[in-house]
Phi, psi and omega in degrees: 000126193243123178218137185237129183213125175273149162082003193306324156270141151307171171276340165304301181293332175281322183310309177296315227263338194273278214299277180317337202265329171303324165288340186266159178246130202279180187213168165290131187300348169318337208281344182261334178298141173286198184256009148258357191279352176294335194274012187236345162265139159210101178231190157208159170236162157314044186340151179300346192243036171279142181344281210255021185280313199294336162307310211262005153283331178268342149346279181281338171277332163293327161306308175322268198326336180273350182281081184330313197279330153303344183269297191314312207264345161271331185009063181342135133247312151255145179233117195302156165285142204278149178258157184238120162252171159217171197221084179202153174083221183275007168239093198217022150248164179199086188314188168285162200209174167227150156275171216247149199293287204274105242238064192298106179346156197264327187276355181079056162271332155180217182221174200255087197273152185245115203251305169213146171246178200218171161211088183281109183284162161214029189247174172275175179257008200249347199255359171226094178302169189031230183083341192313160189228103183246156182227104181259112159278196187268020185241350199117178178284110179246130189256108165228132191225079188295172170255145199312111135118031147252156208231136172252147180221126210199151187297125178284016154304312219278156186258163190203153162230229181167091174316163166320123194260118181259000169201163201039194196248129179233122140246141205210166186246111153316129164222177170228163181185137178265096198310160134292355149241100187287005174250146196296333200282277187327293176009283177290325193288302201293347178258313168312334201279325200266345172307299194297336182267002130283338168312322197279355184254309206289001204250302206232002182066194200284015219297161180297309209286343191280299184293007174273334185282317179331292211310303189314288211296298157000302186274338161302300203291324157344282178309337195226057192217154185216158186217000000 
């Protein structure tokens, strides 16, 4: 299941965030790749101990948090602290990949299983060439290059790349998260399930047949939900 939610920053939170990242010193985008996704990366990143990552992680988590549609479609239970890359000059691809299951707390505190990933853009698609972000499912290769301070949200099974960025700077914020429902197919059932029944309360209201499918879905999340 491949999802897209627009606005995900305010334009006040893409200004700061943008505003910190032009002050930060970048790092080889290497320190985080696993050995095999390292021969397909040349990106740069934020290093942990760079200035303005613990700001622009509470930035983004704060946005997280406030998102409906983002809970629904991830239905989080740990959230790696999210990284920032960038892509321009001779370090501007990220070949094809898998993401790495297991992801380990920045702080050594324990690991991550990576159930879904993310991608927050935070460039304009005008501020950059090339740069596409393809995602290949069982449905085919899908190409997105969204606008700054909208987000793709996709199984980290899946494999994807970040085509040659051939001019200008695309910067964008990476995550991971260990769902609380781990299988992508539930996943997938709990968020149409959950699409359709706002459609169905902006429609018919709280009517019985609707809080008896609430109860179901509820209750599938009960059953398939982990804490």
């Amino acid at each position: 299941m491949l999802i897209t939610i627009d606005d995900v920053l305010t334009p006040e939170e893409l200004s700061t965030a943008k505003s910190l990242l032009a002050q930060s010193t970048w790092a080889d985008g290497q320190i985080t790749a696993g050995l095999q996704a390292a021969k397909a990366k040349n990106n740069e990143q934020l290093a942990e101990n760079a200035t303005h990552l613990p700001a622009l992680r509470r930035l983004v988590l704060g946005a997280l948090n406030r998102n409906a549609t983002f809970f629904t479609a991830a239905l989080p239970l740990k959230i790696l602290p999210p990284f920032f890359n960038r892509y321009s000059g001779d370090s501007n691809y990220y070949g094809f990949h898998t993401d790495n299951a297991m992801r380990q707390m920045p702080d050594g505190s324990g690991y991550v299983r990576a159930d879904v990933s993310a991608t927050l853009f935070l460039s304009e698609p005008d501020e950059y060439e090339g740069g596409l972000l393809t995602i290949e499912d069982t449905f085919g290769k899908h190409g997105l290059k969204l606008k700054a301070g909208s987000m793709v949200v996709y199984p980290s099974t899946s494999i994807h790349e970040v085509a040659p960025v051939t001019a200008g700077e695309r910067v964008a914020c990476f995550m991971f998260m260990q769902s609380m429902v781990r299988d992508p197919g539930q996943r997938r059932m709990l968020f149409d399930m959950d699409m359709a029944l706002l459609s169905l309360r902006e429609t018919q209201g709280d009517s019985e047949p609707v809080v008896r499918l609430t109860g179901c879905y509820h209750n599938l999340l009960r059953r398939w939900a982990d804490s």
